[in-house]
C-alpha positions in Angstrom: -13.1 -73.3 30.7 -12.3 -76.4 28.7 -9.5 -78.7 29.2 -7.3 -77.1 26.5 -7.7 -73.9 27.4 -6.5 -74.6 31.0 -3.8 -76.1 30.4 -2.4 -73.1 28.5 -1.6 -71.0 32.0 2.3 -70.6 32.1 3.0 -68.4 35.0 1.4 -67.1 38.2 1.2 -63.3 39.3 1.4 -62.4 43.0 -0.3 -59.0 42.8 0.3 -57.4 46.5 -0.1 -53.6 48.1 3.7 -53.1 48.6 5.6 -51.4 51.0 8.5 -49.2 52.3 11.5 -50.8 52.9 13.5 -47.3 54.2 12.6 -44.1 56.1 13.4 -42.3 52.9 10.2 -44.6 51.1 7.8 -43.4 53.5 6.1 -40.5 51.9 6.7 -41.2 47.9 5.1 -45.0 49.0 1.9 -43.4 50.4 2.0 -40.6 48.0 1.0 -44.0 45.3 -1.3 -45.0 47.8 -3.5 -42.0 48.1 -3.2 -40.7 44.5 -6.5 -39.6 43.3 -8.4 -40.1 46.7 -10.0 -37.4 48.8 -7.4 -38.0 51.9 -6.4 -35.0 53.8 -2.5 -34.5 53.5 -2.3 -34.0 57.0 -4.0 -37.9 57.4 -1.3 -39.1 54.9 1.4 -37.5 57.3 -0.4 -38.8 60.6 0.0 -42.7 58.5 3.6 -41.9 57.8 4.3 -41.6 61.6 3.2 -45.2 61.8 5.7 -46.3 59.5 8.4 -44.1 60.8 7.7 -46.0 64.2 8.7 -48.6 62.5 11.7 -47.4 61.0 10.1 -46.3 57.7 9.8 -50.3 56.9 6.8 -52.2 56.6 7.2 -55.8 56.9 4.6 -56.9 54.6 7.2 -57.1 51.1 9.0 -60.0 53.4 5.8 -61.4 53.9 4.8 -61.9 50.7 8.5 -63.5 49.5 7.8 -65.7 52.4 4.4 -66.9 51.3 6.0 -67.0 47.8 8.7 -69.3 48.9 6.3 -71.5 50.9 4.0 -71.1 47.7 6.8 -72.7 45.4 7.9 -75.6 47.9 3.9 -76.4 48.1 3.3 -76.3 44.0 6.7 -78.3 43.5 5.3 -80.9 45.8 2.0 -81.3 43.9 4.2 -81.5 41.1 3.3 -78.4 39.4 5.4 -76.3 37.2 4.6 -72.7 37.1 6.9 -69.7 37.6 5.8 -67.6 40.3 6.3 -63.5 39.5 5.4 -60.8 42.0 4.3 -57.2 41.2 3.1 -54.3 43.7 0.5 -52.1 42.9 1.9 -48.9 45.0 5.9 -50.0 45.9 8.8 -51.8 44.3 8.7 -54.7 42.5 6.0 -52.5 40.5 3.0 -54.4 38.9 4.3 -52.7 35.7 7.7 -53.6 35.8 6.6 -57.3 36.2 4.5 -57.1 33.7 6.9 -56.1 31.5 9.4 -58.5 32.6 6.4 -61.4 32.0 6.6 -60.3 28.4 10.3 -60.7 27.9 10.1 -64.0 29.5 7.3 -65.3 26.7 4.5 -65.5 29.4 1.7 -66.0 27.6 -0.5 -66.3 29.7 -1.3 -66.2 33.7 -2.8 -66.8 36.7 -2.9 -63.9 39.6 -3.5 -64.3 43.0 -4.6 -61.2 44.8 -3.5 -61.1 48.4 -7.2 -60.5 49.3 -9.9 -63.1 50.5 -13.0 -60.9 49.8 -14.4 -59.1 47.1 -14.5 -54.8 47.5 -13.2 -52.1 44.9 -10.3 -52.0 47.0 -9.7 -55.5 47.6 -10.3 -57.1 44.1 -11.4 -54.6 41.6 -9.2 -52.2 41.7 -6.3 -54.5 41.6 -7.6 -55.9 38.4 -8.0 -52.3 36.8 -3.9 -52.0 37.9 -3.2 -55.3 35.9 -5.5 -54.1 32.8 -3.5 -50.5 33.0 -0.1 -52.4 33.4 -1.2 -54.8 30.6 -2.0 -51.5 28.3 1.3 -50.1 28.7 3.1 -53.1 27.9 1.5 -53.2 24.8 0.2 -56.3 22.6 3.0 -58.8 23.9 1.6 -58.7 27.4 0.5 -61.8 28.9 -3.1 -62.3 29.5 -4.1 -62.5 32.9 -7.2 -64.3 34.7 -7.7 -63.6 38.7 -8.3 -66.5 41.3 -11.2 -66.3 43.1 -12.1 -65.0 46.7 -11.5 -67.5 49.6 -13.1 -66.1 52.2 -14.8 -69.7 52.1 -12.2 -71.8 51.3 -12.1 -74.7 54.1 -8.3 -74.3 53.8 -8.7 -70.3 54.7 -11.0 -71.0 57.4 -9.0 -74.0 59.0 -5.6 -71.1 59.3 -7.9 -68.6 61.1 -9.0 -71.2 63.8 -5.7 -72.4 64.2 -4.3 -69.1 64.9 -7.3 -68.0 66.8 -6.4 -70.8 69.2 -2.7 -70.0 69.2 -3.9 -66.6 70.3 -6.5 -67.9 73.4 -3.6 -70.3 74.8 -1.7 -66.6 75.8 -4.3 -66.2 78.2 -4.7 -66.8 81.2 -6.3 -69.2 82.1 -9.8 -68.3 83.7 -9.9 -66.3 81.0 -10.6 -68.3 78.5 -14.2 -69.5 78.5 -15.5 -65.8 78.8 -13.1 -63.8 76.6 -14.9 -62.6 74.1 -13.6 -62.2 70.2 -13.2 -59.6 67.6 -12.9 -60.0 64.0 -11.4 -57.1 62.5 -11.6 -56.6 58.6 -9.7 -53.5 56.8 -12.7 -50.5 57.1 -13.9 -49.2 53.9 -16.4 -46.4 52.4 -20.2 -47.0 52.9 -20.1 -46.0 49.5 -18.2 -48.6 48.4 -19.4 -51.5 50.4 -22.7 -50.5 48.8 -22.1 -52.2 45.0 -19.9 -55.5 46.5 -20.3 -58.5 48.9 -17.4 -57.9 51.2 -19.1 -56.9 54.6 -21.7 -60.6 53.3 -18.4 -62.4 52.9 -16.6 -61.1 56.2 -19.9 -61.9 57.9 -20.1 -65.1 56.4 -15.8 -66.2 57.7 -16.9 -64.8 60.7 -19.4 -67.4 61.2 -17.9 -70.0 60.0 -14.9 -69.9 61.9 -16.8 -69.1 64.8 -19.3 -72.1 64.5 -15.3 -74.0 64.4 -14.4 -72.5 67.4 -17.5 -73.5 69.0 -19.0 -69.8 69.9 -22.3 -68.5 70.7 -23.2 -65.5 69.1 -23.1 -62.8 71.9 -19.0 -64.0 72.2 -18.0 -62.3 69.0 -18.6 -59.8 67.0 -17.2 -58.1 63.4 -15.3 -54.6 63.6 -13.4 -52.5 61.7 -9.9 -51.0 61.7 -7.6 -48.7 59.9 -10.1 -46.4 58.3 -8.7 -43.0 56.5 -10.8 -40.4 54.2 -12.4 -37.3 55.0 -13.8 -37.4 58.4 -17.3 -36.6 57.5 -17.5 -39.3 55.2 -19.6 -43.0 56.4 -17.0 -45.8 56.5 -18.5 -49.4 58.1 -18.4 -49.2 62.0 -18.0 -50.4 64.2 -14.2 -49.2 64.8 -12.1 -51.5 66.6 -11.1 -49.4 69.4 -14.9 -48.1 70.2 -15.4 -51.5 70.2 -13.2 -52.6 73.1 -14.9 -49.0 75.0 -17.8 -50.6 74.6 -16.8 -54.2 76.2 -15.0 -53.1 78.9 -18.1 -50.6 79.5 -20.2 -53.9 79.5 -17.8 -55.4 82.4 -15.6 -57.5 79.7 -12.0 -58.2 80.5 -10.7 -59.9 78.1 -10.4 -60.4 74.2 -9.1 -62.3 71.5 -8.5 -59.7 68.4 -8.1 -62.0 65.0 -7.6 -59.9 61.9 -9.6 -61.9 59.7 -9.7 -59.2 57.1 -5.5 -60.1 56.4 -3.9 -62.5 55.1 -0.5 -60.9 56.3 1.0 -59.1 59.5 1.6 -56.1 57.7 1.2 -52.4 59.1 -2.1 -51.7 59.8 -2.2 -54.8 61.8 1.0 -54.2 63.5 0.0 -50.7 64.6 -3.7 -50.6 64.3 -3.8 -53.5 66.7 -0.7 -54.2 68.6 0.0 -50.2 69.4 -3.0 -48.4 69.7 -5.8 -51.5 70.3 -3.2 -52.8 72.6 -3.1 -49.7 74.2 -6.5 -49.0 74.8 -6.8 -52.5 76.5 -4.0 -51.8 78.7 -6.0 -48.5 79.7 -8.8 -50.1 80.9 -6.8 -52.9 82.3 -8.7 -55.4 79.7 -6.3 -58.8 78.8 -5.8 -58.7 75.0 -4.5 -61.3 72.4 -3.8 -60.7 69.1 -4.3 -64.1 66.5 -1.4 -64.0 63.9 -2.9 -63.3 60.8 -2.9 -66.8 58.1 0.2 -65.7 56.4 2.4 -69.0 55.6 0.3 -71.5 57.7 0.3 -74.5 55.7 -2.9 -75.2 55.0 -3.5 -71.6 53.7 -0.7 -72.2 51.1 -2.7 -75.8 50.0 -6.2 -73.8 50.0 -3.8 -71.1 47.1 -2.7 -74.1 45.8 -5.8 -75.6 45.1 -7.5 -72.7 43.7 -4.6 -73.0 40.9 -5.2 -76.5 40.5 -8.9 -75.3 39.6 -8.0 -73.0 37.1 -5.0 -75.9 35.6 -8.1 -77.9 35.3 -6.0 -80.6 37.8 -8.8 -80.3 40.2 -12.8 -80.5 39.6 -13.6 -80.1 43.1 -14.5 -76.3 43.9 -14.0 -76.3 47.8 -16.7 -73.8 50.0 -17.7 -74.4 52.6 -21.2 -72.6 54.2 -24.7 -71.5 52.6 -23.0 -69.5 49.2 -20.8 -72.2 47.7 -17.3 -71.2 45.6 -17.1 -67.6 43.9 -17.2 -67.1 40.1 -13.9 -67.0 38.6 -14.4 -64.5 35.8 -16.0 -61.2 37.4 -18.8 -59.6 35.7 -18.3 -56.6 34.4 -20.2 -54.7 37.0 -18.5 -56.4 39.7 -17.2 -54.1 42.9 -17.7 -51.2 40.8 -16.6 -47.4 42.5 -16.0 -44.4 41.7 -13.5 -43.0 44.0 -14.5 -39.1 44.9 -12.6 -36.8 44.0 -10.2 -34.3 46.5 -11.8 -30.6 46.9 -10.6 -28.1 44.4 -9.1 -31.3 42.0 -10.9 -30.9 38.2 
């Protein structure tokens, strides 16, 4: 990208999942969620039990006006000028409706960040298919709009997890600390779709670098999964997070550090995945548990976004990676994270 052509970005798009803010939200909110997938209704209604635990709201809408405040502050500080606009794919503010109110504004042209550090259909791809199908609708006057890249090597990414990670091993107690051992949990997804991407390479690939931070040998952690949903027959990546702890306290383990490297927010299926039903399991089998915040609106997170803008404003030629595969690609090829999500029983 030349110099001129950089310099021509005029607004940023936070792109995020969304998220009930009311009981009443609940069901239209995962209806959005699961449209087109092959998830049994009675799944759907098992998730919406989460959320009515929590009142029918899910926290991670705050979360991301948070990071968006702490985002301004840190781009006003570096002296940058760019509006900051915010659209969900499956709850209100609607990627659509942004869109649309980008277009009245005389956005020209935009950056989006993604609230995801790797690269999966779900993470990345399919997000970018919403802003395409958002961009259609609001006809020729919409914006254009060019995607960040994936962090999940950023220094700035990695630095937040080990700082939160150790936050989380100071709640210990302590002789438990030098032989707790650590999970990293990242959102599961479809063998089929981890097939055609490099999420489960880039998960492994923070997990070792924040390990090798943290100063771990290799038999004191290990990558897991959580909050899997889909037809019950179908492969999703394994191990599950809760099997997982079985498995350690089986081996005489007791204690763990849970860090939800997979997150960049402390949204529902953290919240209840982990601190309800992991915590529970651990407090069956009388294991110690601590649960590392996710990076949310730890400063150095919000410099790593803000240097991935500078990239793309050409302020910055300095692509920061750190590890053996160096920065991601900013313009996806067109095969990238492709998936073709099955289709329900009896749909045409």
């Amino acid at each position: 990208m030349s110099d001129s052509d950089s310099a021509r970005y005029d607004a940023l798009l936070v792109v995020s999942f969304g998220g009930p803010e009311k009981r009443e939200d609940v069901i239209p909110f995962l209806e959005n969620v699961l449209h087109g997938k092959p998830v049994p209704r009675e799944r759907m209604l098992e998730v919406a039990e989460h959320y009515y635990h929590f009142g029918g709201v899910s926290p991670i809408n705050a979360q991301v006006q948070e990071f968006i405040e702490a985002l301004k502050i840190e781009l006003a500080q570096a002296k940058i000028e760019l509006p900051i606009y915010w659209g969900n794919r499956n709850w209100q503010p609607m990627l659509g409706d942004t869109i649309r109110q980008m277009e009245r504004d005389g956005v020209r042209r935009a950056l989006a960040f993604m609230t995801s550090a790797y690269s999966s259909y779900s993470g990345c791809r399919q997000y970018r298919e919403n802003v395409q199908v958002a961009c259609g609708e609001v006809g020729p006057g919409a914006p254009r709009i060019d995607k960040l890249r994936v962090f999940y090597n950023h220094p700035g990414f990695i630095a937040a997890n080990v700082a939160r990670i150790r936050e989380a091993v100071e709640k210990l107690p302590v002789d438990a600390k030098s032989t707790t051992r650590f999970a990293f949990t990242a959102h599961s997804i479809p063998l089929s779709m981890s097939t055609n991407c490099d999420y489960v390479r880039q998960l492994e690939e923070s997990c070792r670098l924040i390990a090798e931070e943290l100063r771990l040998s290799a038999d004191r952690w290990s990558l897991v999964y959580q909050s899997r949903s889909g037809r019950p027959g179908d492969p999703w990546l394994e191990p599950d997070i809760g099997d997982h702890i079985r498995k350690l306290h089986a081996e005489g383990q007791k204690s763990l550090v849970i860090a939800p490297i997979g997150f960049i927010s402390d949204h529902m299926e953290v919240l209840f995945d982990l601190d309800e039903e992991a915590r529970q399991i651990c407090d069956q089998l009388g294991m110690v548990m601590a649960r590392a915040k996710t990076v949310g609106t730890y400063p150095v997170f919000v410099a790593c976004i803000r240097e991935l803008i500078e990239e793309r404003l050409g302020l910055r030629t300095e692509r920061r990676a750190i590890g053996q595969y160096g920065p991601s690609h900013d313009v996806c090829p067109i095969d990238c994270c492709q998936y073709t999500i099955p289709k329900r029983p009896g749909s045409p």
